[in-house]
VEXBA-66369 format. One record per residue (C-alpha): x, y, z. Coordinates in steps of 0.1 Angstrom, whole numbers. Each point is the difference from the previous one (the first is absolute). Example, Ala and Ser with C-alpha at 12.3 -4.5 7.8 and 13.67 -1.06 7.14 Angstrom:
       u       v       w
     123     -45      78
      14      34      -7
//
This chain:
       u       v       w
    -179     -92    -208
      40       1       9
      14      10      33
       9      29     -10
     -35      12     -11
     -12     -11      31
      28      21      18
     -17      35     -20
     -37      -9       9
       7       0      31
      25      28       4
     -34      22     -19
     -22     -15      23
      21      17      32
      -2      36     -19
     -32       0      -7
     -12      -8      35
     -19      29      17
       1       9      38
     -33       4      18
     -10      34      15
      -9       1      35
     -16      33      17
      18      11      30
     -21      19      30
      19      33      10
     -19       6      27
      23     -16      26
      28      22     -16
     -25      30       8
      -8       5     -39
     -33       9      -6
     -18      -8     -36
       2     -30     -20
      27     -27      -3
      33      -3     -10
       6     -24     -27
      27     -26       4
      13     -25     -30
      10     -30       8
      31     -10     -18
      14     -14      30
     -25     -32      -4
       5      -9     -32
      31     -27       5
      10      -3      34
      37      -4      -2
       7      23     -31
     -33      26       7
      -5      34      -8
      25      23     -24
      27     -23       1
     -23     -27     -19
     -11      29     -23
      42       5      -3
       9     -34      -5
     -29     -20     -24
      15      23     -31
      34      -3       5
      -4     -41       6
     -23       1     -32
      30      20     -20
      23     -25      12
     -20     -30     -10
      -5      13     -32
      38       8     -11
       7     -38      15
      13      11      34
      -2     -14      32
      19      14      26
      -8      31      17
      25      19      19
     -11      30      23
      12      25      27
     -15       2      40
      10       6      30
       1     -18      36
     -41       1      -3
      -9      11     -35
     -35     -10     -12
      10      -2     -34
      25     -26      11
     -26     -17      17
     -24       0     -28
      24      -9     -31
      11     -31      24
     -42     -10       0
      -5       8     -33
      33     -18     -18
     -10     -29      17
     -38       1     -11
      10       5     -35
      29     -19      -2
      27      27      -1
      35      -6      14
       4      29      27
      29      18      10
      -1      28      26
      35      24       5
      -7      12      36
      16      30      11
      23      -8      34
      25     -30       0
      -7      -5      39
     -36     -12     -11
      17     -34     -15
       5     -16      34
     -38      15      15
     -23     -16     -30
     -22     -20      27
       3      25      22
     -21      25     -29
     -34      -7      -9
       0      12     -34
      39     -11     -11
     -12     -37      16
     -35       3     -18
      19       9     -34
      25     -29       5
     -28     -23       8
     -18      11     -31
      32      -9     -18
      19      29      -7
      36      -1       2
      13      30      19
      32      18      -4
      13      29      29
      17      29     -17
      18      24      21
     -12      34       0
      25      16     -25
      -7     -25     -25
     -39       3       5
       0      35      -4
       9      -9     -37
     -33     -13      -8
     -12      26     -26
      39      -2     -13
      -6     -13     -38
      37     -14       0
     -12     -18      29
     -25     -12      -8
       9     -12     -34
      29     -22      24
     -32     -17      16
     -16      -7     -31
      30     -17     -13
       7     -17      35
     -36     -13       1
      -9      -3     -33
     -22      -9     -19
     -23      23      27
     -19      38       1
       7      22      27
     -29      18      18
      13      27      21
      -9       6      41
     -33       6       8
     -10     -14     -36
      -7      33     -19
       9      -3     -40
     -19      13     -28
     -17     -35       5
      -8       1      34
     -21      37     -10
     -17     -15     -29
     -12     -29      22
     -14      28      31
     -18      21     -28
     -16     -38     -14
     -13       6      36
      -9      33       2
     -15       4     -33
     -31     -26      11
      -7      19      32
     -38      16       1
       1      36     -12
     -21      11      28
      31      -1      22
      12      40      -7
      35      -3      21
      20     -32       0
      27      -3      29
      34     -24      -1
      29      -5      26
      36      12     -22
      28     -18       8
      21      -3     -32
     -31      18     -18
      -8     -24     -24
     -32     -10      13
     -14      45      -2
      13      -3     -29
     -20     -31     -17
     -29      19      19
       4      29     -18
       1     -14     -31
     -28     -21       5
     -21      31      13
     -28      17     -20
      -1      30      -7
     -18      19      26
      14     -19      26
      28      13      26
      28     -25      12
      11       5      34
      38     -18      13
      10       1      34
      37      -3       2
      13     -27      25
      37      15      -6
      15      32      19
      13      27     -23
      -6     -14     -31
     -17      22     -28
     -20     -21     -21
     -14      28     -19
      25      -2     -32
      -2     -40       0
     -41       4      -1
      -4      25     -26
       7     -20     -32
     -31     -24      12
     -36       9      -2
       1      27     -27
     -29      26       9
      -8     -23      35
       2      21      30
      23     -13      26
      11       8      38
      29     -14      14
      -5       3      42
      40      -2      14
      -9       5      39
     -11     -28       9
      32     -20      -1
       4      -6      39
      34      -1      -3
       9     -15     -35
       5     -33     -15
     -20     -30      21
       4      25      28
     -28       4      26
      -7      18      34
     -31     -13      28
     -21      27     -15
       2     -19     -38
      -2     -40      15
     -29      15      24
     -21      13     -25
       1     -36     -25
      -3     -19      35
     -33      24       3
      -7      -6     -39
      -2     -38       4
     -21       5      31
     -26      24     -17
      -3     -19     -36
      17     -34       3
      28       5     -30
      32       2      11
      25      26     -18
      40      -1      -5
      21      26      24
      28       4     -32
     -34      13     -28
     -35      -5       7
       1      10      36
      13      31      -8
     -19       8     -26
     -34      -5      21
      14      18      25
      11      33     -26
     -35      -4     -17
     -23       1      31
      20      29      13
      -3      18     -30
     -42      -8       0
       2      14      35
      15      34      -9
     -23       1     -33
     -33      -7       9
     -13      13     -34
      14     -33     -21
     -26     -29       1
      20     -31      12
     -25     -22     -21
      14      15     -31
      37     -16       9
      12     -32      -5
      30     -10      19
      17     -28     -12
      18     -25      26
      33     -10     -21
       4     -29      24
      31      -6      17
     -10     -21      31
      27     -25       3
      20      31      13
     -19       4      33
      21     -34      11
      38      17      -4
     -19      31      11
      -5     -16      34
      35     -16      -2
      17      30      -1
     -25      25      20
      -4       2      40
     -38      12      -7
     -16     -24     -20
     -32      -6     -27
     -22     -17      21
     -17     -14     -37
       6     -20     -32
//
C-alpha cells in the first residue's frame, strides 16, 4: 500500500468517527423532566476536536487527492480553526500556513497560546495588517496567494467551504433519529448548515448565533430543504468572543454541575441560550434535543489572557 493510500485511510477513518452522547441532568439548572442530550465532538481528537475536524478532514482529503500539500488558511489572534489546521497539518503531513489578522501579533507569538501552539505544530505564520485581511473573500486576492504559495488550496476563516458542510452533514446524517431538535453554535454558519443538510426530515435544527447583528436567515435557507430551522440571535453577550460575568459564571457553574467544560466564544453560549429557552418553554421535552458541543477548548487559555474574570476550567 503507498503512502499516499495510507494518507486516504486514515483521513476516512477521522470522518467516520462518531462522538458519544452523554445525558446531562437539568435539575441543577432548575429544569424539570428528562435530560438534555449533549454530543461529544469535542473528544474526538484533542488538538483538532469538534466542527473544525469535521471542517478540515475533507478539505485535507481534497487536497491529497489533487496532489497538494500545503494548506493555507485565515484566523485571528485566537482562532480555533488556526489552532486546529496547525494539529491537523502536522498529523497528516500537511505544510501549514496561517495569515493572522494584526501585524502587532508578529513580535507576541510566545506571548499567545494558540499563535505559539500553531507555530509549535509547524505552521508558518504570516501577520497581515487589517486592510489587507479584510480582503480575504477578495477572489483577486486570493488568486495572488495561490500563486504566491503555490502549489496550495485555500480554506477560508473559520473553515466553512462547500467541503467543510459536506463533512458536518457526514456527521449529522449518522446521528439517532430519536433526537427531534438538533442544536449548533454559528460562527461562520457552516457547521448549521452541514446540520441541516444532514437532518431528517422531521427533525428541527436550532443555531444560536455567537455574532451581534448578523442575519443568518438568508445564508441558512439554501440548506436543509423542507428541515425546519431556528436561528436564536440574543444570546450573543456582546458579539464576537465577547463575554460578560453573567456568561463565564454560568460555564464555571456548567463545569461544576456536569464535569465538561464549554468554550465562552460557541458552546458556552449556546448552553446558556438553550437552557434559557427550556426555562421559558416548559412544554418542549429536553430529552428530545441533542446539543452538540463543537469543541473549541484551546480558547479558554487566550480567553483568560485577555479577560480580568476568568474560566476557572479546561
Amino acid at each position: 500500500m503507498s503512502r499516499y493510500e495510507k494518507k486516504i485511510i486514515e483521513l476516512e477513518h477521522w470522518l467516520g468517527q462518531k462522538a458519544p452522547i452523554d445525558p446531562i441532568d437539568l435539575s441543577p439548572f432548575r429544569i424539570g423532566g428528562g435530560p438534555l442530550y449533549l454530543l461529544r465532538e469535542d473528544g474526538i481528537m484533542e488538538e483538532a476536536s469538534g466542527n473544525k475536524l469535521r471542517k478540515l478532514m475533507p478539505n485535507l482529503k481534497s487536497a491529497l487527492q489533487a496532489g497538494i500539500n500545503r494548506i493555507v488558511t485565515f484566523g485571528g489572534a485566537y482562532s480555533n480553526h488556526i489552532a486546529a489546521t496547525a494539529a491537523a497539518g502536522q498529523k497528516f503531513g500537511f505544510e501549514t500556513i496561517g495569515l493572522i489578522r494584526g501585524e502587532e501579533l508578529a513580535l507576541k507569538i510566545n506571548e499567545n497560546p494558540t499563535l505559539s501552539h500553531a507555530q509549535k505544530k509547524g505552521m508558518n505564520l504570516f501577520f497581515l495588517n487589517r486592510s489587507e485581511y479584510r480582503q480575504r473573500f477578495d477572489p483577486v486576492y486570493l488568486d495572488e496567494l495561490r500563486q504566491r504559495f503555490a502549489p496550495c488550496i485555500i480554506i477560508p476563516e473559520g473553515g466553512s467551504n462547500d467541503l467543510a458542510v459536506e463533512g458536518v452533514a457526514r456527521m449529522a446524517s449518522d446521528l439517532p433519529e430519536m433526537f427531534r431538535i438538533l442544536c449548533a453554535p454559528i460562527g461562520t454558519g457552516g457547521t448549521m448548515a452541514g446540520v441541516l443538510n444532514g437532518a431528517r426530515l422531521g427533525q428541527q435544527v436550532w443555531g444560536f448565533s455567537a455574532l451581534k447583528g448578523i442575519d443568518f436567515s438568508a445564508q441558512m435557507s439554501q440548506f436543509g430543504k423542507g428541515i425546519h430551522r431556528e436561528i436564536f440571535d440574543e444570546y450573543h453577550f456582546g458579539g464576537y468572543a465577547k463575554a460578560n460575568n453573567e456568561l463565564i459564571d454560568f460555564i464555571n457553574n456548567f463545569k461544576v454541575q456536569t464535569g465538561i467544560a464549554l468554550d465562552p466564544v460557541y458552546t458556552g453560549k449556546m448552553m446558556f441560550g438553550l437552557i434559557d429557552v427550556l426555562r421559558k418553554n416548559p412544554s418542549i421535552k429536553a430529552q428530545e434535543i441533542l446539543a452538540i458541543h463543537t469543541g473549541g477548548l484551546q480558547g479558554i487559555a487566550g480567553f483568560n489572557q485577555s479577560n480580568k474574570t476568568l474560566l476557572k476550567i479546561h
